[in-house]
Structure formats: C-alpha cells, structure tokens
VOPAGU-2260 file (C-alpha; in pm, 1 decimal, decimal comma):
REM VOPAGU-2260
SITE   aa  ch    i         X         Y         Z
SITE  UNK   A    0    -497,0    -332,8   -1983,9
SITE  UNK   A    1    -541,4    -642,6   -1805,8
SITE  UNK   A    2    -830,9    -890,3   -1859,0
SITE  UNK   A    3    -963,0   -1162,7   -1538,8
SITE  UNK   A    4   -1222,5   -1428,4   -1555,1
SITE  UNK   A    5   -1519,9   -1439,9   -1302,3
SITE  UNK   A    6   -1297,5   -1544,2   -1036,1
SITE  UNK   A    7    -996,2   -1306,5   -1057,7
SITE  UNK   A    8    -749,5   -1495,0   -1223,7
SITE  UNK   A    9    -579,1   -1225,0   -1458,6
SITE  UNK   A   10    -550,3   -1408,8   -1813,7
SITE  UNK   A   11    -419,1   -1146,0   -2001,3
SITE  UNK   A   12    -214,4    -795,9   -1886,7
SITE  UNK   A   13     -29,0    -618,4   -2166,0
SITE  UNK   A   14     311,4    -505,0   -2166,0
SITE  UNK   A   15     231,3    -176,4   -1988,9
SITE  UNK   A   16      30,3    -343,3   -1723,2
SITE  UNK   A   17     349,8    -568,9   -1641,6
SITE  UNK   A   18     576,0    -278,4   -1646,0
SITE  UNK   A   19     404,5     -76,3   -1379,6
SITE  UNK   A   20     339,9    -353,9   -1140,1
SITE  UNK   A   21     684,0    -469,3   -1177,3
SITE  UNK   A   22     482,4    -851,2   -1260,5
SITE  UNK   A   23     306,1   -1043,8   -1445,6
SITE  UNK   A   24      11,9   -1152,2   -1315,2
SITE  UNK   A   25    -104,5   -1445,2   -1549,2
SITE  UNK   A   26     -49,1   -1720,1   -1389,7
SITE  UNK   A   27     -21,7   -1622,9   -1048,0
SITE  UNK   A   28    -283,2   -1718,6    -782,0
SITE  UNK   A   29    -508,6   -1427,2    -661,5
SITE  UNK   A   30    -423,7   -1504,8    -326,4
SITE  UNK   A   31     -41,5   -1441,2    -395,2
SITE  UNK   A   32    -103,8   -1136,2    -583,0
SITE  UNK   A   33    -339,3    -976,3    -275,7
SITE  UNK   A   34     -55,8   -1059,1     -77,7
SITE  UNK   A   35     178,5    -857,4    -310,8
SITE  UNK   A   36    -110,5    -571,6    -349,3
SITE  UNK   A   37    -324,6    -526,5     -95,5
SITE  UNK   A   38    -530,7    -242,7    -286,4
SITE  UNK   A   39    -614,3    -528,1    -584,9
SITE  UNK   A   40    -867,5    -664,6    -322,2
SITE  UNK   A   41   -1074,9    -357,7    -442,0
SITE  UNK   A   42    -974,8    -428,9    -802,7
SITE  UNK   A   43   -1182,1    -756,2    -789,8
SITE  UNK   A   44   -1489,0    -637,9    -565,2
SITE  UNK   A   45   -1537,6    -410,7    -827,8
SITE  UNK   A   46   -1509,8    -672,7   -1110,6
SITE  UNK   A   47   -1809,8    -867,2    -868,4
SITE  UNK   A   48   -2010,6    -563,5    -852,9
SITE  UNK   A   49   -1981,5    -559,7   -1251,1
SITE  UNK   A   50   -2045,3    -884,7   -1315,9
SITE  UNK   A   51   -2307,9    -919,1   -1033,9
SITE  UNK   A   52   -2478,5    -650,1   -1176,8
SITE  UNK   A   53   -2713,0    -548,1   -1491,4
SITE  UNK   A   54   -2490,3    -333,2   -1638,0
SITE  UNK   A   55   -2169,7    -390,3   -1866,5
SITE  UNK   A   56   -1996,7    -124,4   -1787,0
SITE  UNK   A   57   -1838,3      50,7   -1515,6
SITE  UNK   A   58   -1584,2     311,9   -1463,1
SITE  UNK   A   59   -1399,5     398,6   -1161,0
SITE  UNK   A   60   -1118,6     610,0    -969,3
SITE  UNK   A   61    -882,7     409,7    -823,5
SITE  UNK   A   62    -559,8     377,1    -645,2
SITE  UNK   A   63    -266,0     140,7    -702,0
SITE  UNK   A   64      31,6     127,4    -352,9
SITE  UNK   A   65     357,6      12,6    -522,1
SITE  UNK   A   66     726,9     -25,7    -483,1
SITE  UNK   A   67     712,9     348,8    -688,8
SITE  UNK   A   68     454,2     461,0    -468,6
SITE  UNK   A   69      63,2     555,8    -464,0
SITE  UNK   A   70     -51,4     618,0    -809,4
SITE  UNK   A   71    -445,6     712,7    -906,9
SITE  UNK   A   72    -647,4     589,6   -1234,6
SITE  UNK   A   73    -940,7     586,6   -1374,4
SITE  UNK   A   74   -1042,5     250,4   -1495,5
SITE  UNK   A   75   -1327,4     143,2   -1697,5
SITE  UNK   A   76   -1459,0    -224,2   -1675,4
SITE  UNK   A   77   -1654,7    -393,7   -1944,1
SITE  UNK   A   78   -1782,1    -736,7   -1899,8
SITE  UNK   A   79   -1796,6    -992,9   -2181,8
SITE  UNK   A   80   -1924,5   -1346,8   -2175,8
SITE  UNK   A   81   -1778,9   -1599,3   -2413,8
SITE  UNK   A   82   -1897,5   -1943,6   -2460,6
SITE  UNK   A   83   -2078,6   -1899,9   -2127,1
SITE  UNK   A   84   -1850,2   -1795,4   -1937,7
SITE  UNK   A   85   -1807,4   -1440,9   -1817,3
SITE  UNK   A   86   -1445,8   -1241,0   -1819,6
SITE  UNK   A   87   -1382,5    -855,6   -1718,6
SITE  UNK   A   88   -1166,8    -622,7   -1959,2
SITE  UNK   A   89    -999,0    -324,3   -1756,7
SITE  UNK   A   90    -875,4     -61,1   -1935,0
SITE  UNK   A   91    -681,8     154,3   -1706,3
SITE  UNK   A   92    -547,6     523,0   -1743,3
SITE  UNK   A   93    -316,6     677,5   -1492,1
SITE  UNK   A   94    -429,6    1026,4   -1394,1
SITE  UNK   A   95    -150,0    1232,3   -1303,1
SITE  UNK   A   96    -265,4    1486,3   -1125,8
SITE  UNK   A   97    -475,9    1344,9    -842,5
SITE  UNK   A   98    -470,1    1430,0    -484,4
SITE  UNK   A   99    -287,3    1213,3    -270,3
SITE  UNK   A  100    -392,1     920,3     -43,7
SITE  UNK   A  101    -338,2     766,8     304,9
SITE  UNK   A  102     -73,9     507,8     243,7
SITE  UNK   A  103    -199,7     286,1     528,6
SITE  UNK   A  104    -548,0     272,6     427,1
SITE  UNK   A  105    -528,6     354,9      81,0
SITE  UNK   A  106    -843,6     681,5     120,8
SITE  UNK   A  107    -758,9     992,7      33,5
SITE  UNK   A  108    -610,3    1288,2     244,7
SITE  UNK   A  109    -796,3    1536,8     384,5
SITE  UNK   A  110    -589,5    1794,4     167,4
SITE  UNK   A  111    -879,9    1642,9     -76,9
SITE  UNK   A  112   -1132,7    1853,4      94,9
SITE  UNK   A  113    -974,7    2165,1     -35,5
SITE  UNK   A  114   -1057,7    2051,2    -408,2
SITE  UNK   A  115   -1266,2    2127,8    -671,1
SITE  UNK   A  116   -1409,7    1793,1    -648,5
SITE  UNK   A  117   -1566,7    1820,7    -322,8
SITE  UNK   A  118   -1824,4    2041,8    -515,8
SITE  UNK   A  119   -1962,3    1737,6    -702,0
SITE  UNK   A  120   -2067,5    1604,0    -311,9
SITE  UNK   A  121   -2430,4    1700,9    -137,6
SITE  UNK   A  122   -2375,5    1511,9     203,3
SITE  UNK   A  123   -2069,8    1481,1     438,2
SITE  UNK   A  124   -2058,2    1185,3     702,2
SITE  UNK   A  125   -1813,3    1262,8     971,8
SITE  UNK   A  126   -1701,7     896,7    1090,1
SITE  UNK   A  127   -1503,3     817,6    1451,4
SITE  UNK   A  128   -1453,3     464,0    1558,3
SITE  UNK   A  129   -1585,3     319,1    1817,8
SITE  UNK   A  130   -1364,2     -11,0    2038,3
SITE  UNK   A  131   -1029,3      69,1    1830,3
SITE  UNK   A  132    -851,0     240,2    2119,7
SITE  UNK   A  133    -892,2     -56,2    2315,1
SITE  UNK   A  134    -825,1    -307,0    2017,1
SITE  UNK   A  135    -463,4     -92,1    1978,6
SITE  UNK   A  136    -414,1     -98,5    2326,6
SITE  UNK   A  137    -462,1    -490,5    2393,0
SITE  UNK   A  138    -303,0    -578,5    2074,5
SITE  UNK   A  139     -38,8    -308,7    1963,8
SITE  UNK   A  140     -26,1     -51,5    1712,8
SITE  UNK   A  141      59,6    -293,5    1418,0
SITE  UNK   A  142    -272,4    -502,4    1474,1
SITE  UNK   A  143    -436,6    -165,2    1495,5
SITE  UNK   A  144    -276,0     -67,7    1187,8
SITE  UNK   A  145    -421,3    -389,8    1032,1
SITE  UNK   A  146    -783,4    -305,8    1200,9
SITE  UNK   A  147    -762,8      55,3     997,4
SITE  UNK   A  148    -707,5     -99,6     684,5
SITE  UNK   A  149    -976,8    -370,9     689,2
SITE  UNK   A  150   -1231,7    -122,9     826,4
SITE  UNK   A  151   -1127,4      72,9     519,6
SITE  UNK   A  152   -1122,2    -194,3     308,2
SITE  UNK   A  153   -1490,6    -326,5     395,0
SITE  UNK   A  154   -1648,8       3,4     428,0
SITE  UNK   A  155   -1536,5     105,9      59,4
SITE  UNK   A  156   -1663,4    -227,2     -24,7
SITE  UNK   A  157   -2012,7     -96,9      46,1
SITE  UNK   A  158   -1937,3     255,2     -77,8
SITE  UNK   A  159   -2048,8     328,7    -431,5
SITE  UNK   A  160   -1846,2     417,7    -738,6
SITE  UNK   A  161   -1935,3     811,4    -676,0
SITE  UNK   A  162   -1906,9     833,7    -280,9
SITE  UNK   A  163   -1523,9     930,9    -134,1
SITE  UNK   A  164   -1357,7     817,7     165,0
SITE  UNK   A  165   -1088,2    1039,4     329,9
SITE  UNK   A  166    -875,4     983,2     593,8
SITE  UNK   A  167    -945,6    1293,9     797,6
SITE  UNK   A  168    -653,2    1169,7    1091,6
SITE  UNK   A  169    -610,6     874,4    1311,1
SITE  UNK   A  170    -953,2     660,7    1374,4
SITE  UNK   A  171   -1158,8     958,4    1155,6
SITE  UNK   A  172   -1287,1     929,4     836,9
SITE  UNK   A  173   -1509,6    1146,1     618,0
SITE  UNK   A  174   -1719,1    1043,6     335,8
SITE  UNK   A  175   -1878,0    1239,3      74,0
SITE  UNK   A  176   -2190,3    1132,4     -54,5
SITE  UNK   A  177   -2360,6    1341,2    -347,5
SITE  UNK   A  178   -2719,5    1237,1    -244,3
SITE  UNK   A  179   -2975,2    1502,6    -162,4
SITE  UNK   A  180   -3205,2    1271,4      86,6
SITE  UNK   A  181   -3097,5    1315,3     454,0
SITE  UNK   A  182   -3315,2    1048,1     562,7
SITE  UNK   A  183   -3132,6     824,1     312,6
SITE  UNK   A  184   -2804,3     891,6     387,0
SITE  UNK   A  185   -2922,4     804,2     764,0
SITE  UNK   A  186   -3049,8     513,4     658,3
SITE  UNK   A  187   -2764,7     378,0     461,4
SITE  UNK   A  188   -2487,7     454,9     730,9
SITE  UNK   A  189   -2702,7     284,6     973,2
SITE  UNK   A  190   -2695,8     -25,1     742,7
SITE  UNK   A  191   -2294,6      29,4     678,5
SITE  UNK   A  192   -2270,0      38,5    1078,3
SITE  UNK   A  193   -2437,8    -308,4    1115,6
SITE  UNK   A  194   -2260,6    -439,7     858,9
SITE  UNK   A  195   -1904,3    -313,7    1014,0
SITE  UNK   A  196   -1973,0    -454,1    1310,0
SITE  UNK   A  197   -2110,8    -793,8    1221,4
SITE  UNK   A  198   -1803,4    -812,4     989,1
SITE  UNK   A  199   -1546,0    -747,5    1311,3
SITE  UNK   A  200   -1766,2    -946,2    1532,5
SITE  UNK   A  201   -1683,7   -1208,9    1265,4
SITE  UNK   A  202   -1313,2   -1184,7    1324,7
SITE  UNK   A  203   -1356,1   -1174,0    1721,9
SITE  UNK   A  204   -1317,5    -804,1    1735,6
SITE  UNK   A  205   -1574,0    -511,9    1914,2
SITE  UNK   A  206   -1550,3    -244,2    1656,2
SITE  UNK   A  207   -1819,0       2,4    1545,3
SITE  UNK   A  208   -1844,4     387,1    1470,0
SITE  UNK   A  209   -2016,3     700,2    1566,9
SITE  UNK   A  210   -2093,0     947,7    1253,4
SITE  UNK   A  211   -2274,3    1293,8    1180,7
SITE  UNK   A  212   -2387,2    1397,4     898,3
SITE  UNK   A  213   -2404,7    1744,0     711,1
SITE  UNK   A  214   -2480,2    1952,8     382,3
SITE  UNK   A  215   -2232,1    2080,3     167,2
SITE  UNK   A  216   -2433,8    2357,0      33,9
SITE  UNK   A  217   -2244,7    2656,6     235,1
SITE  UNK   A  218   -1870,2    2471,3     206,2
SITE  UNK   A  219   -1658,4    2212,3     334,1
SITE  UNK   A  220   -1535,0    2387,1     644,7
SITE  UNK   A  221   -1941,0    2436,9     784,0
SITE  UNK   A  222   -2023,1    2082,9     721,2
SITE  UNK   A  223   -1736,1    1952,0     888,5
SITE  UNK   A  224   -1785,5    2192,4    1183,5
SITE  UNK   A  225   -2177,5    2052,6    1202,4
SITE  UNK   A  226   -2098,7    1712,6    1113,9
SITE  UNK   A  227   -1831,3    1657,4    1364,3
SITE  UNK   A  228   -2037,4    1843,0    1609,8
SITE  UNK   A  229   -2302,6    1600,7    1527,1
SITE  UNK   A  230   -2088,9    1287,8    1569,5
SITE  UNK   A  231   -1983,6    1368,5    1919,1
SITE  UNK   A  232   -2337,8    1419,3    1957,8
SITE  UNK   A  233   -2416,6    1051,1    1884,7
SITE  UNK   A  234   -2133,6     895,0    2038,1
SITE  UNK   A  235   -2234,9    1091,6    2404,5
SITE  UNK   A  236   -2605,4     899,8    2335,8
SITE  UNK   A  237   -2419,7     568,5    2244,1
SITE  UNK   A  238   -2238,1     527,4    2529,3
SITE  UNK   A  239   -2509,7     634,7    2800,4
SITE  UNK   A  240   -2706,5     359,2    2579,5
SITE  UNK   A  241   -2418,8     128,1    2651,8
C-alpha cells in the first residue's frame, strides 16, 4: 500500500511496498523517484485522473519495470480529503499470472493477442508511426528508443482504464478498445493523433501516426488482417496529402 497527496509526494508506503521497490519513497522528491521508475509517471496520471474526476474510486492493471524485472498488478485507488486537502490510497495486488510486456515501452506483447482477454475488446486500432524513421536516423537509435517510450507514455495517458496497448513490433502498436461505435472510435483516434503530434511538435520533433481500425467479432487474426490493411490504406492517402 502506499498513500500520495495531490501532488505525488508518497507519505506513507508500508513495509511490503518498500520491499518490492527496493525504497522508500517518503521523502523522496517525485522527480527523483520518476527518474528511478519511469513506469510511476503512469502511477500519478492515474492518481490526477482520480482526483480530477467525480468518482472516488478507481481500479486499474498496471505494470511496475524493476531491478527484479516487469511485474503486473491490479491496483485500486480511493481518494480521501482530509482537512481540505485531498490524498490518494493505493492498494496494490500483484497478479501473477499476467502476460508479459515490452520492456522498452512498458505495453504489452503481442503474445497478449492470443488471450482470453482479447474477448472483452469490440474494436482493434492498428497504429504505425509516422516521422520516427527519420527521427532514428538523424538522432540514433537511443533517442529513438526515448521517442518510443514517450509516444507510449502520452498515448496511454489518453487511453482509458479498459482500452490495451500492445507492442505489436518496432514503430507498431495495437490497441483494443471495447466500444461498439465505429464512428467513435474514429473520432477519438483522430483526437489522440492531434494530440500526439502537438505534444512532439512541443519537444521540436515531426511525429504522428497512421491507424486502421477493425471489429473483433470474427477473431483477432481477421481484425488485424483488415485493420492493418486499413492502416496502409491511410498512410498511402497521407502522404499523397503531404
């Protein structure tokens, strides 16, 4: 368990907490532990989008990279405000038998297609960047490296608690989405494309993607065959846009 007030600062992680992480994190500035976990980044936008929000309570899947290695939990966030000011209590439970995840990006493998979870999904977005060959070419596979995880980062950032990211290979990524609106899911990458590239354009970088999208309702291996077929589709009328 570990307990942060409305600006990350952990006040309170219990002795199994400490174990795990190898430290305690009372104490320490949020800016030195993000430097020490990169994945507790997510930990906190999810503590904003709890306390930003009506409810009181979340719960999530999550994934922790350590010294140990990637581990998955489920956590469950409950806000509380005392004497006006408002604190989150995690209460996190290590699931043991999850599917593994990219350790450069922190989404899961594709091997997660193959699960029993991907029946819980009604959309599939098939995701290719577009600008990072020329961003790893100009600046070297460990800045492209760092461009993969902070596209990551910020597009499960706008993701919600339900949707899935995987790693599919390389500069593709599939998401699953269990919304049964194909108009909406249109809409919302569109708004998650604008938002990706006004966040790179931000950090003096031309990055965007191309995407297709697809139903789930005859398997995983059909939608990826239409939604990848789809993406090329869009990234052909992209670049004679261009």
């Amino acid at each position: 368990m570990i307990i942060r007030d409305n600006k990350g600062n952990a006040i309170y992680n219990n002795e199994q907490h400490i174990n795990y992480l190898n430290m305690d994190l009372v104490n320490v500035s949020v800016e030195e532990v993000c430097r020490v976990f990169p994945d507790y980044r997510t930990c906190l936008a999810l503590d904003q989008e709890l306390l930003n929000g009506n409810s009181c309570f979340i719960m999530s899947n999550e994934t922790v990279e350590t010294e140990n290695g990637t581990s998955f939990f489920h956590t469950y966030r409950q806000k509380l405000t005392h004497f006006g000011q408002d604190f989150v209590i995690c209460s996190v439970y290590k699931d043991e038998n999850r599917i593994s995840v990219d350790k450069l990006t922190g989404c899961f493998n594709k091997e997660y297609l193959e699960s029993n979870e991907v029946k819980d999904h009604q959309k599939m977005v098939f995701v290719d960047l577009d600008g990072f060959k020329p961003i790893n070419d100009h600046y070297g596979h460990n800045k492209g490296d760092e461009v993969l995880r902070e596209f990551a980062f910020k597009m499960k950032s706008m993701l919600r608690e339900s949707d899935i990211m995987i790693r599919f290979g390389g500069d593709e990524f599939i998401l699953l989405f269990d919304s049964q609106l194909m108009d909406a899911v249109l809409k919302r990458m569109n708004k998650i494309r604008k938002n990706i590239e006004q966040h790179f354009a931000d950090l003096n970088l031309q990055l965007s993607f191309s995407y297709g999208v697809s139903t789930l309702e005859n398997g995983y291996k059909q939608a990826l065959e239409m939604a990848d077929k789809k993406m090329y589709q869009q990234k052909s009328e992209r670049k004679q846009i261009a």
